[in-house]
TIFI-951931 format. One line per field, with one value per residue: x, y, z of N, C-alpha, C in turn; residue number from 1. Coordinates in Angstrom, 1 decimal. Example, Ala and Ser with C-alpha at 12.3 -4.5 7.8 and 13.67 -1.06 7.14 Angstrom:
2
n_x = [13.2,12.8]
n_y = [-5.7,-2.2]
n_z = [7.8,7.1]
ca_x = [12.3,13.7]
ca_y = [-4.5,-1.1]
ca_z = [7.8,7.1]
c_x = [13.2,12.9]
c_y = [-3.3,0.0]
c_z = [7.8,7.9]
k = [1,2]
END
This chain:
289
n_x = [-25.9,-28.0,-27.8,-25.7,-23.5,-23.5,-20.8,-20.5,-21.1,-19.9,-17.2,-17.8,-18.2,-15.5,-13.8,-15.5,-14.4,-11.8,-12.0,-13.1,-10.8,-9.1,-10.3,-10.3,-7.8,-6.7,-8.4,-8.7,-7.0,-5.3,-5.3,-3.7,-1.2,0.0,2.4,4.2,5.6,4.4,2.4,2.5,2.4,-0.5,-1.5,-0.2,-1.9,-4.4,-4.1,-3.6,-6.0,-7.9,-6.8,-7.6,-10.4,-11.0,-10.1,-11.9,-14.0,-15.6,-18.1,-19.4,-17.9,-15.2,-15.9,-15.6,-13.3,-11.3,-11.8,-11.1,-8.4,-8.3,-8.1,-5.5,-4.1,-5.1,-4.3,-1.5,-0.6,-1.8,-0.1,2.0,1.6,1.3,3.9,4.9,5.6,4.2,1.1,-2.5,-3.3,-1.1,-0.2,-2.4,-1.7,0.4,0.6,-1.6,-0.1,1.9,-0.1,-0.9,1.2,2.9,1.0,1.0,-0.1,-2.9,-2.7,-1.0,-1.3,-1.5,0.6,2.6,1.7,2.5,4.8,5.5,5.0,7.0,5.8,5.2,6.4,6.4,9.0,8.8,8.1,9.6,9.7,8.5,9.9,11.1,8.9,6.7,4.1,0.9,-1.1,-2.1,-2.6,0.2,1.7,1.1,2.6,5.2,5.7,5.6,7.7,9.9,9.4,8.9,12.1,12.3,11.9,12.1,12.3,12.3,12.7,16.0,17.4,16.1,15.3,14.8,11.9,11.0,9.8,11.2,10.3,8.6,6.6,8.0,7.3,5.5,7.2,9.4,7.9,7.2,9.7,10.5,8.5,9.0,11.2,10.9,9.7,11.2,12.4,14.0,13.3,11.8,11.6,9.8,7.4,6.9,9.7,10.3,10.1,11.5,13.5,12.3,12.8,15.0,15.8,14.4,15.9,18.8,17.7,16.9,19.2,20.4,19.5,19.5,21.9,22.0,22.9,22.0,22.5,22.9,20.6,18.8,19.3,18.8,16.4,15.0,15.7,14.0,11.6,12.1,11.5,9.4,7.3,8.2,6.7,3.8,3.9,4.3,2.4,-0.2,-0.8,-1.6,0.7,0.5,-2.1,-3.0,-1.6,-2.9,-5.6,-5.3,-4.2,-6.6,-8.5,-6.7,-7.2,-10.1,-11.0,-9.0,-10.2,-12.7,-12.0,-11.0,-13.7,-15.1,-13.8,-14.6,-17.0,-16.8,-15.8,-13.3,-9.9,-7.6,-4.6,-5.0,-5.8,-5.5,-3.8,-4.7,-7.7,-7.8,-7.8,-9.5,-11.5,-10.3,-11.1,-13.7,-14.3,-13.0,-14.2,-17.2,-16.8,-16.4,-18.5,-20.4,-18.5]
n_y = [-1.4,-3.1,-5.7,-8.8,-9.0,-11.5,-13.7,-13.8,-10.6,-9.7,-10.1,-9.0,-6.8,-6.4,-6.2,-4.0,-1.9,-2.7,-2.1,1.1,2.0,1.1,3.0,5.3,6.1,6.2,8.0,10.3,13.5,13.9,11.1,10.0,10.9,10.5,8.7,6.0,7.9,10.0,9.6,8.6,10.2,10.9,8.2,8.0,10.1,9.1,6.4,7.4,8.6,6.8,5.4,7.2,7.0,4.3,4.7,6.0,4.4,4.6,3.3,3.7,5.5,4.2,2.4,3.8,5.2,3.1,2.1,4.2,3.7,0.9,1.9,3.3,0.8,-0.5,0.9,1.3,-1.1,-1.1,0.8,-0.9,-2.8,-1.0,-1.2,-3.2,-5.3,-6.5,-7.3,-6.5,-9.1,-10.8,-9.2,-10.1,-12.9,-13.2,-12.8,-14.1,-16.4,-16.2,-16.1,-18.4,-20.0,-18.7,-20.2,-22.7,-24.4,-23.9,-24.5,-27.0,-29.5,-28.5,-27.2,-29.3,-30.8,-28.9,-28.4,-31.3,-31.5,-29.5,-27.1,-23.0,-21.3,-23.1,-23.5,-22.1,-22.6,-25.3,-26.8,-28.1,-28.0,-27.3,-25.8,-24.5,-26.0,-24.8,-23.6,-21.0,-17.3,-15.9,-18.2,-18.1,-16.5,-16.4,-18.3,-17.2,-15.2,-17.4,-18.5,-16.7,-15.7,-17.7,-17.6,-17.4,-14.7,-13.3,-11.8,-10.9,-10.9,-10.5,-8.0,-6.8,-7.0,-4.7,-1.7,1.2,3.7,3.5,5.6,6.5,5.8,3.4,2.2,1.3,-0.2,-2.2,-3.3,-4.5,-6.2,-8.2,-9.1,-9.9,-12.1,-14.4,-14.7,-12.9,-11.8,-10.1,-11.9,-12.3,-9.9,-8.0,-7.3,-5.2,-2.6,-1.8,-0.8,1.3,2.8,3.3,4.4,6.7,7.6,8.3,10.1,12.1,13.3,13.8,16.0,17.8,18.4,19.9,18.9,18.7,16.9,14.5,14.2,14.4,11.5,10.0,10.8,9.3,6.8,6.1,6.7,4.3,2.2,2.7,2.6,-0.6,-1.8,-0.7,-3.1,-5.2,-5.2,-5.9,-3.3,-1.0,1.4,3.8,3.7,4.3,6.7,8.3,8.8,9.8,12.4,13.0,13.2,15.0,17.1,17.9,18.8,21.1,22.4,23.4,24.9,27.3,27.8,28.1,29.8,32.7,32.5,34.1,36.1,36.4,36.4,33.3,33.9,35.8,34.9,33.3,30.8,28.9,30.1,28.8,26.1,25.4,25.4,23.2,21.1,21.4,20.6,17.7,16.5,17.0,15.2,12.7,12.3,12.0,9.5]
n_z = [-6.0,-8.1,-8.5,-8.9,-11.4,-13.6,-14.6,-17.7,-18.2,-17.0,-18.7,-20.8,-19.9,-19.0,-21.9,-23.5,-22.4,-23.4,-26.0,-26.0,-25.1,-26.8,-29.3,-27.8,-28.2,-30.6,-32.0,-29.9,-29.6,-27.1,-25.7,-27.6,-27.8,-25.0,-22.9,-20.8,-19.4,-19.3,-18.2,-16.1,-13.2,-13.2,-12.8,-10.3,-8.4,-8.5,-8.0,-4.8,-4.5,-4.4,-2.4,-0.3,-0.4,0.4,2.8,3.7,3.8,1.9,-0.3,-3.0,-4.4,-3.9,-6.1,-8.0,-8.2,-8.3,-11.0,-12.5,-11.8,-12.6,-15.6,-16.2,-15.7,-18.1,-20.0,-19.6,-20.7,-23.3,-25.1,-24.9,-26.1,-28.5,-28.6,-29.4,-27.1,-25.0,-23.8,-22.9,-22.3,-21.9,-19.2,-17.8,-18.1,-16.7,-14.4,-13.2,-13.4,-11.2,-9.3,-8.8,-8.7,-6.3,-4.5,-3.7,-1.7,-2.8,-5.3,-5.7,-7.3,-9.5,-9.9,-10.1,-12.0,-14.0,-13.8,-14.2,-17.0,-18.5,-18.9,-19.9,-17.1,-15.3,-13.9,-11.9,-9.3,-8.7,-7.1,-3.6,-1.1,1.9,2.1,4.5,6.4,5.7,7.7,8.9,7.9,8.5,7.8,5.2,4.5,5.4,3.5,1.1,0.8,0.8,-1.7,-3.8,-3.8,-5.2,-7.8,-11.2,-12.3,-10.4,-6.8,-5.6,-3.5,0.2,0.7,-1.6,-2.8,-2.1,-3.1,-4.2,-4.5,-2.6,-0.1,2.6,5.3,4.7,3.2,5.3,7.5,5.2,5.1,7.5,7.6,5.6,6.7,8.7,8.1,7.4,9.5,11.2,13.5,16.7,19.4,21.4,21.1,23.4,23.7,22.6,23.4,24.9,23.0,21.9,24.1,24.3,21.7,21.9,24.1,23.2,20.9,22.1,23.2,21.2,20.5,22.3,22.5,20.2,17.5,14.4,12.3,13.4,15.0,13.2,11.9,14.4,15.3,12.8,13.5,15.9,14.6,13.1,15.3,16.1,14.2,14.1,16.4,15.9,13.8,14.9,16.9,15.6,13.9,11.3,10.2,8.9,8.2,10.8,11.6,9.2,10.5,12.4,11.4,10.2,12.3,13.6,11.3,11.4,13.6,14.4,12.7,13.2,15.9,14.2,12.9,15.1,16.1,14.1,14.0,16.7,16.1,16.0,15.2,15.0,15.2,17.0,19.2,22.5,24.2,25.5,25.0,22.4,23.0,24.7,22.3,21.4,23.2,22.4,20.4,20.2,22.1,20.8,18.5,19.8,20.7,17.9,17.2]
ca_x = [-25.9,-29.5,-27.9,-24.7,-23.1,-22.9,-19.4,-20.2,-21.3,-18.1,-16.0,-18.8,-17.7,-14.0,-14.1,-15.9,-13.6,-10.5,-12.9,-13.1,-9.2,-8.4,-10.9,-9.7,-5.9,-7.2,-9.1,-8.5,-5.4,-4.4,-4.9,-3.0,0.2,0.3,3.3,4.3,6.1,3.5,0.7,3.2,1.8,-1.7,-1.2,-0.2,-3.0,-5.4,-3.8,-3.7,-7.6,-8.3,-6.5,-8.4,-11.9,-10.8,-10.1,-13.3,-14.9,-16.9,-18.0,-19.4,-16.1,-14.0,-15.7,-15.2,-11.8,-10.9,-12.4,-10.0,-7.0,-8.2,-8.1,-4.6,-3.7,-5.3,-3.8,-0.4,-1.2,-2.0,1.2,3.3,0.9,2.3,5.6,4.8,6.2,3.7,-0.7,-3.1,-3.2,0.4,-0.4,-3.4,-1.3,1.8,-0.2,-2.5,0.8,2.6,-0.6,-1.2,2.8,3.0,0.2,1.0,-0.9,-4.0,-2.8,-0.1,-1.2,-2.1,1.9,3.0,1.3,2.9,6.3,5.8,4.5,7.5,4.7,5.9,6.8,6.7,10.0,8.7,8.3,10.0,10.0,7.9,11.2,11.2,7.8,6.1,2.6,0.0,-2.4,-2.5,-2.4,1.4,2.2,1.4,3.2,6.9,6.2,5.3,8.8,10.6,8.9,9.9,13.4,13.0,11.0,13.0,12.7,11.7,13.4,17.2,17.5,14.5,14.6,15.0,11.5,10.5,10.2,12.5,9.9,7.2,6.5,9.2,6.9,5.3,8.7,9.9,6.9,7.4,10.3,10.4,7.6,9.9,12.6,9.8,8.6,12.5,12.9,14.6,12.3,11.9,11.2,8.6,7.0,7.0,11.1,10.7,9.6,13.3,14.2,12.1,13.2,16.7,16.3,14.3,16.9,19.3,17.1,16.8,20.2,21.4,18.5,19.8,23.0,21.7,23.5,21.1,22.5,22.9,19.4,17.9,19.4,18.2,14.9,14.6,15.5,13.2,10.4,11.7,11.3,7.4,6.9,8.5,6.2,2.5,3.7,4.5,1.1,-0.7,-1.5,-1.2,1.1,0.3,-3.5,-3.1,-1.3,-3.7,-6.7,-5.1,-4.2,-8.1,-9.0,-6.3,-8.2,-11.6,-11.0,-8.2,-11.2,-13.7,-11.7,-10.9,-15.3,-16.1,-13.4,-14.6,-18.0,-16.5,-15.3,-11.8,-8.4,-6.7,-3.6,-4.8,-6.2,-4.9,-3.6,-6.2,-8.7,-8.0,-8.0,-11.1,-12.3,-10.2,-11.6,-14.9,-14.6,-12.8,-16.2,-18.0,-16.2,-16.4,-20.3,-20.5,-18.5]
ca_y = [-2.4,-3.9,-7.4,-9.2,-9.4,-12.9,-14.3,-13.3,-9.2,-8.6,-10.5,-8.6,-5.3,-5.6,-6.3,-2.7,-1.1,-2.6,-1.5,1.8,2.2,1.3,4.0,6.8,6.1,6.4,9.3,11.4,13.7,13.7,9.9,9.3,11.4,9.9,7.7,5.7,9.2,11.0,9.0,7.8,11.4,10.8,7.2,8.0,10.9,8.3,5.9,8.1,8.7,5.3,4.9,8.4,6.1,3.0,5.0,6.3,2.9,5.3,2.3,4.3,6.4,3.3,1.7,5.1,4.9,1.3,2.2,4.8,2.8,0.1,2.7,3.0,-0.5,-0.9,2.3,1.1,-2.4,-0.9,1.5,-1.9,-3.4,-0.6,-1.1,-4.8,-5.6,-7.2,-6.8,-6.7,-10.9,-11.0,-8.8,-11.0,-14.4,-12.9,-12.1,-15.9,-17.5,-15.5,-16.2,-19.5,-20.4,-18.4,-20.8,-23.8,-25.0,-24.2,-25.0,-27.7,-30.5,-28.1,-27.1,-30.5,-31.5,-27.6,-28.9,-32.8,-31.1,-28.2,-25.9,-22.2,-20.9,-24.3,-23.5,-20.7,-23.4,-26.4,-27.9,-27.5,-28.4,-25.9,-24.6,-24.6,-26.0,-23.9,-23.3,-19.3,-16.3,-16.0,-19.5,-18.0,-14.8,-17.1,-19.5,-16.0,-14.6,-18.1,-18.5,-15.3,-16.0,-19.3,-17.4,-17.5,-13.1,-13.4,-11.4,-11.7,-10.4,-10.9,-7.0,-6.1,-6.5,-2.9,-0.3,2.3,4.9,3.8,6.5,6.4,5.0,2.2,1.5,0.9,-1.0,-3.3,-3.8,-5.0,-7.5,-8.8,-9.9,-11.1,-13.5,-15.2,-15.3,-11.9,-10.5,-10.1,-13.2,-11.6,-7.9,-7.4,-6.5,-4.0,-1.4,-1.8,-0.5,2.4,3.9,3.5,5.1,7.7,8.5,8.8,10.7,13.5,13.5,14.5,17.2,18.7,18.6,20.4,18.5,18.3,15.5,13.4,14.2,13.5,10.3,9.4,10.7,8.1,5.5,6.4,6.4,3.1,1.4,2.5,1.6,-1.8,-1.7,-1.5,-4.2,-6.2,-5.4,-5.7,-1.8,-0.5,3.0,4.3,3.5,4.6,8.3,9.1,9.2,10.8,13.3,13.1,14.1,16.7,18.3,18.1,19.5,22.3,23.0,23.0,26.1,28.0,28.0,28.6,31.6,33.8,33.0,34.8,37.7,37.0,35.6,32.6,35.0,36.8,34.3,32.6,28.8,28.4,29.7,27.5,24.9,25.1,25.2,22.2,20.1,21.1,19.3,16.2,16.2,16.5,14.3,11.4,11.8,11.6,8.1]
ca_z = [-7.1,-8.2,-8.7,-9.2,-12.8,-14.7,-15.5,-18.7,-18.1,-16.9,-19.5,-22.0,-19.7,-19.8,-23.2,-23.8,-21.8,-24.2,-27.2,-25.7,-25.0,-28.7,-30.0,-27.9,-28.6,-31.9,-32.0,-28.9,-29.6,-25.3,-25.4,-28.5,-27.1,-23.7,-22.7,-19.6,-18.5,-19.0,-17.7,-14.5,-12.6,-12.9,-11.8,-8.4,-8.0,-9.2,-6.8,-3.7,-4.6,-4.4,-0.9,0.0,-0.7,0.9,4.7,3.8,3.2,0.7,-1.6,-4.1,-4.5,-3.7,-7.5,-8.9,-8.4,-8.8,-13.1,-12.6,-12.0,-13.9,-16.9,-16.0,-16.1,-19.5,-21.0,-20.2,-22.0,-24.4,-24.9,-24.5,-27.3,-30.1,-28.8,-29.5,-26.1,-24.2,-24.0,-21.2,-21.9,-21.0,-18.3,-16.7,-17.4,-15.6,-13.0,-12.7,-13.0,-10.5,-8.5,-8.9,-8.3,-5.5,-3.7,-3.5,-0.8,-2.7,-6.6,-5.3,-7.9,-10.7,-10.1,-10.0,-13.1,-15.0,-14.0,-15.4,-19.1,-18.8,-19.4,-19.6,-16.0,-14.2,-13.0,-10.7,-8.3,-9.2,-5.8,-2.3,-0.1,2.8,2.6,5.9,5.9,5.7,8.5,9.0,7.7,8.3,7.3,3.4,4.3,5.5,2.4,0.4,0.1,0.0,-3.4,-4.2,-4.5,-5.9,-9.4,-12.9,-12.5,-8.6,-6.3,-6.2,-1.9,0.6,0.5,-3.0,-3.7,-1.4,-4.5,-3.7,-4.2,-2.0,0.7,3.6,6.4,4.1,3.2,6.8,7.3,4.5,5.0,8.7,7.5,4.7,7.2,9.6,7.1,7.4,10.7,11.3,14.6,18.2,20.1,22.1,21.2,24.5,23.9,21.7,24.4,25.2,22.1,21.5,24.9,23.6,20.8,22.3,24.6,22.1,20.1,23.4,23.7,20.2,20.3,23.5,21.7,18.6,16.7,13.2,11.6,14.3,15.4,11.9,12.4,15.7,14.6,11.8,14.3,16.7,14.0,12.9,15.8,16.6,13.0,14.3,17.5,15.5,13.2,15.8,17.7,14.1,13.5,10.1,11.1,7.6,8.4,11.7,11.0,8.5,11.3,13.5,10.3,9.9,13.3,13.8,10.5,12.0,15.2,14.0,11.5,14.5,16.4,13.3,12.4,16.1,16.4,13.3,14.6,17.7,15.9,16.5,13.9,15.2,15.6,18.4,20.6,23.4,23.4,26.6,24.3,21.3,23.7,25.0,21.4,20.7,23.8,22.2,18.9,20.6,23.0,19.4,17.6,20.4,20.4,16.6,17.1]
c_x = [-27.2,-28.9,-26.0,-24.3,-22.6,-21.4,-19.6,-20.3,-20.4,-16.9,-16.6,-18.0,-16.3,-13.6,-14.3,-15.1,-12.2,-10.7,-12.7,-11.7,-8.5,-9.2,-10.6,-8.4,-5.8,-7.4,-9.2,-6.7,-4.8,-4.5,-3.7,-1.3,0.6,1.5,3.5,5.1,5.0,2.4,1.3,2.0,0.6,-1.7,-1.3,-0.6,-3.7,-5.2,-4.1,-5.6,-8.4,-8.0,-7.5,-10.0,-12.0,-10.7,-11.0,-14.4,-16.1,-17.0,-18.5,-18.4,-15.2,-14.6,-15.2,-13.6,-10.9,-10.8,-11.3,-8.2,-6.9,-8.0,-6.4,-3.6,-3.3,-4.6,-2.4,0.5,-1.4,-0.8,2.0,2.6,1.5,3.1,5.9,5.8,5.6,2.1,-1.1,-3.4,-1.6,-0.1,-1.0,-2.5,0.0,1.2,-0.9,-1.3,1.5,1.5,-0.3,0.7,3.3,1.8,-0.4,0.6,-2.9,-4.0,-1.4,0.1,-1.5,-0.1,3.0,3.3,2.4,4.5,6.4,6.0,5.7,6.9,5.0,5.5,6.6,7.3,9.9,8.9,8.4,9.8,9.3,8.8,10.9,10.5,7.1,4.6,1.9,-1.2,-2.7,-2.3,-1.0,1.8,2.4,2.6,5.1,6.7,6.2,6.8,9.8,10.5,9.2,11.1,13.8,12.3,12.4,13.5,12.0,13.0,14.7,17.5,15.8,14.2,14.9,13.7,10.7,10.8,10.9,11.5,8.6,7.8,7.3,8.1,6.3,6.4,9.2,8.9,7.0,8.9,11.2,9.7,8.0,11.1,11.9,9.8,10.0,13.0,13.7,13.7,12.3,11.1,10.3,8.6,6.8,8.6,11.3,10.4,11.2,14.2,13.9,12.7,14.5,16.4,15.8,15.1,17.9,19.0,17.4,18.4,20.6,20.2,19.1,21.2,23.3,22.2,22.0,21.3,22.2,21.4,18.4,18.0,19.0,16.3,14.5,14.8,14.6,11.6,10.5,11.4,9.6,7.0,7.2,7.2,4.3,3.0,3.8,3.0,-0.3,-1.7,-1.1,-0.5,0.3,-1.4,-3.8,-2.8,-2.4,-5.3,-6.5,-5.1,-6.0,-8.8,-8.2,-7.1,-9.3,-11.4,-10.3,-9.8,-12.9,-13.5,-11.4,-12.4,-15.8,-15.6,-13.8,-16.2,-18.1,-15.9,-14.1,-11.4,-8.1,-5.5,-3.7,-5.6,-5.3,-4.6,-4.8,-7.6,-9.3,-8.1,-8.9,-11.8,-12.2,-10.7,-12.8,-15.1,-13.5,-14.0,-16.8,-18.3,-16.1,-18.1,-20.7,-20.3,-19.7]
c_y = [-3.2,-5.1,-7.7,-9.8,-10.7,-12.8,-13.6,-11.8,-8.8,-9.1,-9.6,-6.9,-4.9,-5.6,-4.8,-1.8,-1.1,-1.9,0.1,2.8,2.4,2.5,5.8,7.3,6.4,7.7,10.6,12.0,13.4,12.5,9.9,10.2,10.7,8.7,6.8,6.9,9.6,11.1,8.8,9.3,11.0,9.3,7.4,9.4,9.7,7.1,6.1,8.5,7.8,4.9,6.1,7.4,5.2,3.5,5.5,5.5,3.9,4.1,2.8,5.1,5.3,2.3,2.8,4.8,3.7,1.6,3.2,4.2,1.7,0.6,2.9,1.6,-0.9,0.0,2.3,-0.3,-2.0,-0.1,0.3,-2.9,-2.9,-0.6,-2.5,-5.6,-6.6,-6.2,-7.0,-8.8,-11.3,-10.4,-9.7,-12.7,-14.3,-12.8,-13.5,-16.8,-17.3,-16.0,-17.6,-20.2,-20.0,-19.1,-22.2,-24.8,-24.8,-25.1,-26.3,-28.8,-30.0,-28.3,-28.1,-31.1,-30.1,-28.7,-29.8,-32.3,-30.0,-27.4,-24.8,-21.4,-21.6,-24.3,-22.5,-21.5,-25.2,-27.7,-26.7,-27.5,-27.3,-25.2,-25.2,-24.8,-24.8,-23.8,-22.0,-18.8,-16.0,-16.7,-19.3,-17.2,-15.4,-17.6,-18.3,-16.1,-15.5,-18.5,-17.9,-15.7,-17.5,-19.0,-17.2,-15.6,-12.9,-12.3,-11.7,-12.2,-10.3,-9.4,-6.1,-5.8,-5.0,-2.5,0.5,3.8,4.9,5.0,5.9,5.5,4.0,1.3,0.5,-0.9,-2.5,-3.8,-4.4,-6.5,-8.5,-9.4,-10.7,-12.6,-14.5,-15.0,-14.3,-11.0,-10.7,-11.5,-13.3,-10.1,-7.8,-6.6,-5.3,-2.6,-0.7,-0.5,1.0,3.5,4.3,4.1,6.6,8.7,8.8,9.6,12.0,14.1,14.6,15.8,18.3,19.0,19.8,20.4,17.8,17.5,14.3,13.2,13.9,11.6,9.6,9.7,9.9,6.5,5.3,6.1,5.1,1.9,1.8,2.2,0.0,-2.0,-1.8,-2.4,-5.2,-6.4,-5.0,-4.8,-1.4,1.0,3.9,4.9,4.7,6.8,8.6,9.2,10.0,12.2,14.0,13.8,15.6,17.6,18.9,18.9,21.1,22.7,23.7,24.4,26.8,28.4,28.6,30.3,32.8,34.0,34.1,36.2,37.8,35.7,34.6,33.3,35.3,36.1,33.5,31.3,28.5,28.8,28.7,26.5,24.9,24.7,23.4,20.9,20.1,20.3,18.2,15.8,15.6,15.4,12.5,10.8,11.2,9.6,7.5]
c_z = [-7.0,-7.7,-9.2,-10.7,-13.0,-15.2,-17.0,-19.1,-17.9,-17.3,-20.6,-21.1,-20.0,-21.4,-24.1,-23.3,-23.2,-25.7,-27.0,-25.5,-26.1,-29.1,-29.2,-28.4,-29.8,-32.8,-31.1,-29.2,-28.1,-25.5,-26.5,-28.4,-26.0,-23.9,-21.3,-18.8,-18.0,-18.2,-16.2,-13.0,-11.9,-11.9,-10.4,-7.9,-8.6,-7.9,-5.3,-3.4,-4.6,-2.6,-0.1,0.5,0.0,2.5,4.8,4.0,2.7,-0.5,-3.1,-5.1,-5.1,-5.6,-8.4,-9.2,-8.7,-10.6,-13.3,-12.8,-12.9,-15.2,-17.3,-16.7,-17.9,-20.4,-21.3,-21.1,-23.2,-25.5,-25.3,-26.0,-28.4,-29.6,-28.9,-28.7,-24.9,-24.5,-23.1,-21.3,-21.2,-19.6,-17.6,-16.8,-16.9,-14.7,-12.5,-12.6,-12.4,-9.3,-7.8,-8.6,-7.1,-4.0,-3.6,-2.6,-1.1,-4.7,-6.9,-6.5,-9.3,-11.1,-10.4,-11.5,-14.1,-15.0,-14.7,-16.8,-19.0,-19.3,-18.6,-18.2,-15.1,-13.1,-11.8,-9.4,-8.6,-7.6,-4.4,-1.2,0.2,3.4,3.8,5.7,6.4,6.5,9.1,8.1,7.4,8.3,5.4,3.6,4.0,4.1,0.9,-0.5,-0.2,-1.2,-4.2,-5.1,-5.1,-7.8,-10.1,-13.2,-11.2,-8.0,-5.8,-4.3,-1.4,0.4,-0.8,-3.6,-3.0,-2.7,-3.7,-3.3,-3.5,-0.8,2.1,4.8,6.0,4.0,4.2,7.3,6.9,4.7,6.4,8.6,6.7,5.8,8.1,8.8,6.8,8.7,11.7,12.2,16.1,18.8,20.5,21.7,21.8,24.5,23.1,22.4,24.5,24.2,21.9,22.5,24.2,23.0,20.7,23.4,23.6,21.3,20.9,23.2,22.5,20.2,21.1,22.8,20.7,17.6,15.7,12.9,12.2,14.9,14.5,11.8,13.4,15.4,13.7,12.4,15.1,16.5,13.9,13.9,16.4,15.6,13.4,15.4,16.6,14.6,14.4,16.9,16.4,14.1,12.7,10.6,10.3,8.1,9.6,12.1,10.4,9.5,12.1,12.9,10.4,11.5,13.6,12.5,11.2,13.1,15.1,13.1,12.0,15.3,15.6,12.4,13.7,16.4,15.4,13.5,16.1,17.1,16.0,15.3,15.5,15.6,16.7,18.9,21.5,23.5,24.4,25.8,23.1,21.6,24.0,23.8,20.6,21.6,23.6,21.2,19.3,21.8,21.9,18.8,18.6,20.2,19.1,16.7,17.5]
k = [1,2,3,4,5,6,7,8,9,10,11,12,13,14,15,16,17,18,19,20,21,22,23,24,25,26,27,28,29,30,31,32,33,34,35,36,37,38,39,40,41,42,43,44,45,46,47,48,49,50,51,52,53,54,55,56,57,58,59,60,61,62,63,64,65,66,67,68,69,70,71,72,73,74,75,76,77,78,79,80,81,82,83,84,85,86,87,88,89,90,91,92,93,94,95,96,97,98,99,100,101,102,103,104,105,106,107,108,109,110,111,112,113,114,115,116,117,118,119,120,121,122,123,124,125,126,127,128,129,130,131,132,133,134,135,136,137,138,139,140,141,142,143,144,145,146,147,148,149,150,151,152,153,154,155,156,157,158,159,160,161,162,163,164,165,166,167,168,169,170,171,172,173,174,175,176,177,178,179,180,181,182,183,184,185,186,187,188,189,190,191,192,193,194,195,196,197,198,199,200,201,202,203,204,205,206,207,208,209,210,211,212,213,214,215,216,217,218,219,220,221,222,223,224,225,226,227,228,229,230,231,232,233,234,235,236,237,238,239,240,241,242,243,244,245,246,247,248,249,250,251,252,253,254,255,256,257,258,259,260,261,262,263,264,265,266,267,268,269,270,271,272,273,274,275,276,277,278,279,280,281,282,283,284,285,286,287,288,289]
END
């Protein structure tokens, strides 16, 4: 980027973008069929290709994609527009007053003053009683979710607001950190060592057993407590899996290029030989770092 866009270039850009949106919806037959079904798919490929960019810290990618999603955004604003349901202005002041109400320790007297005037969504936070002052990081996070359940269409339970369909270990995740943020956690993460043994004995047991169900179940406890274990020693698991993902490719990809240079299939080699190949691309791969 030459130079940083003026306030006004990128009220003048999104602008061209909404210009842009109305004229294909218009005139493009595939836009002008699309629905929130239809479009839901791409979304989360479009999504996933955005998080793809971001463990890349590819910044050129990572704007690529961002315009991508933001196309998204606007497309289903727009959708909600002919069904004269809501617009991307609804959208952005649901969203500034969802912000701005949920941070009260930085818009505390703007909030004050919304409530005096009963100006519409005041009541999101009618009152600061309870909230914990604010001097970290996890001082917003606790006062986060009690706000939550104090909104007019807020969350009804601390874990209602987890989607149902985020991905199983995000899930877990989030919803560990949602009970944290009320007081619902280990005293010390040092005890939670405790736990994983447990639940990896347990886990052994029903294995040796060969009891399936029982062992799918002990297996999902097992995971959920080392998913508990990096939150508690703040490591993204999600983050963390997908590198390891990233190196097992590289390296698997590393003895599968050196053995066809050798004249030989994967199949018919030895695990001592694939090993050697694979302690040569974790050599490689350490240098590279």
């Amino acid at each position: 980027m030459d130079k940083q866009h003026t306030r006004e270039e990128k009220m003048a850009a999104f602008g061209r973008l909404l210009d842009v949106m109305d004229t294909l919806r218009e005139k493009c037959p595939w836009d002008h069929k699309q629905t929130y079904e239809s479009l839901r798919p791409n979304t989360i490929e479009e999504t996933f290709e955005l998080c793809d960019a971001l463990m890349k810290q590819d910044e050129k990618n990572i704007c690529k994609e961002l315009g991508d999603v933001l196309l998204h955004v606007v497309f289903y604003a727009k959708i909600g527009s002919e069904n004269g349901t809501f617009d991307i202005a609804d959208v952005c002041n649901k969203l500034c007053d969802k912000l701005i109400f949920r941070h009260p320790h930085v818009y505390g007297e703007r909030i004050s003053a919304a409530a005096g005037q009963g100006v519409q969504n005041a009541e999101l936070v009618a009152s600061q009683d309870g909230l914990k002052e604010v001097k970290t990081a996890n001082d917003v996070s606790e006062n986060w979710e009690k706000i939550k359940q104090r909104e007019k269409d807020g969350n009804k339970t601390v874990l209602s607001g987890v989607p149902d369909a985020l991905p199983s270990l995000i899930k877990a995740y989030r919803i560990q950190d949602k009970a944290r943020n009320v007081g619902f956690d280990w005293e010390k993460r040092e005890d939670v060592w405790d736990k994983v043994i447990e639940e990896l004995g347990e886990l052994r047991v029903e294995l040796e057993r060969e009891d399936k169900e029982k062992s799918t179940d002990e297996f999902g406890d097992f995971l959920f407590s080392l998913i508990n274990t990096a939150r508690l020693y703040h490591i993204n698991p999600d983050n963390a899996l997908e590198r390891t993902n990233k190196k097992f490719i590289y390296r698997f990809n590393y003895v599968e290029k050196k053995a066809k240079e050798m004249g030989k299939e994967l199949k018919d080699m030895t695990l001592g030989e694939m090993d050697e190949l694979w302690n040569e691309a974790k050599k490689n791969s350490q240098n590279e770092e």
